[in-house]
N, C-alpha and C positions, 0 to 999 in steps of 0.2 A: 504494500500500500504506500509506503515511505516514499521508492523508487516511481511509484507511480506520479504521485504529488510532485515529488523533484522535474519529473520528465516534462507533465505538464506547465509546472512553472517557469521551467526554460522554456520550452515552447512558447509559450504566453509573450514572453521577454522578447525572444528575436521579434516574434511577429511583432510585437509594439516598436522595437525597435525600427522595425522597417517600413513599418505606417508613419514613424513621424522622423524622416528622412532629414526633410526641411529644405533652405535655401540651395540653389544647384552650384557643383562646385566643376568649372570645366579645366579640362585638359590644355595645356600650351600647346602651340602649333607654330609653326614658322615655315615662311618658301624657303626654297632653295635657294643659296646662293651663287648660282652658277645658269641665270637665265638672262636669255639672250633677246633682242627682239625679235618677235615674231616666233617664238616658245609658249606651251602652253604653261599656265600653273593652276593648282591645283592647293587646298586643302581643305582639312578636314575639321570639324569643331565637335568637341565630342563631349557630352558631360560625364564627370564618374561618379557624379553624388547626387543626390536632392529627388524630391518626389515628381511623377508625371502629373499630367501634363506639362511639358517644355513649349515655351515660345520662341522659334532662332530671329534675330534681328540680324544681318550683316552691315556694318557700314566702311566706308570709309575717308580717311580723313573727319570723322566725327560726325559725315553726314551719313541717312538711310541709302543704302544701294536698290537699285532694284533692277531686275531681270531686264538686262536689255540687251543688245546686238553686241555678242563676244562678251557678255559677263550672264551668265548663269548660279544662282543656287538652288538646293533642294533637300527635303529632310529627310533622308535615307531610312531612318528608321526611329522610336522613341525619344534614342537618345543623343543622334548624329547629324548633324547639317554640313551640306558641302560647296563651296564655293569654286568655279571654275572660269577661269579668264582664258578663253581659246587663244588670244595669241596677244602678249604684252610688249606694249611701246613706252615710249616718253610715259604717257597719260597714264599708263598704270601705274607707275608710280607709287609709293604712296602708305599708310600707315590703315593696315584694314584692323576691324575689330570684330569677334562677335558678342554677340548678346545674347544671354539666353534668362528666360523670366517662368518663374511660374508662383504660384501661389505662396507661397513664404519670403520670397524676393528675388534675384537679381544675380548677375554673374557676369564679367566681360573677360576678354583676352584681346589681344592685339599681336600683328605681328608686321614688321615692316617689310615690303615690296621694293627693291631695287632691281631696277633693270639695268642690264651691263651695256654700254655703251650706247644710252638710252640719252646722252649730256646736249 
């Protein structure tokens, strides 16, 4: 009976545990340093903590991005949003961030875009 008690009150514990997550906590991400003009880039923003629903925001330089001709993103899954620039110039440039939001608050990352010989 003891063993029984113990087992369900661990039980009990993770799963509260895991219902009150909280604010999302996301992964670093950074381009590659070795792109060229007219290369694609590529990444990924991924949470490893915090409870769903997730909301991804991209921006950059501080403003909202949005899906337009040679920038794409999309949320791959719960916890993953992906940003894709088909082929980076001058104008990409730039200092991206994401955002990601849900019910307890808030979470950003940033990473900076240098294009090689992009001057």
């Amino acid at each position: 009976m003891a063993l029984l008690l113990c087992s369900l009150l661990i039980l009990f514990t993770v799963q509260a545990s895991v219902a009150e997550l909280g604010t999302p906590k996301i992964n670093p991400f950074h381009f590659s340093g070795e792109l060229d003009v007219g290369m694609r880039a590529s990444v990924h923003c991924s949470v490893i903590y915090g409870n769903v629903p997730f909301e991804f925001m991209w921006l950059k330089d501080g403003q909202p991005l949005t899906d337009s001709l040679g920038i794409s993103f999309r949320k791959t899954d719960e916890y993953t949003s992906n940003l894709v620039i088909s082929k980076v110039d001058a104008n990409s440039n730039g200092n991206y961030t994401c955002r990601v939001t849900n019910s307890k608050g808030s979470d950003e990352k940033s990473a900076l875009l240098s294009v090689k010989g992009s001057w």
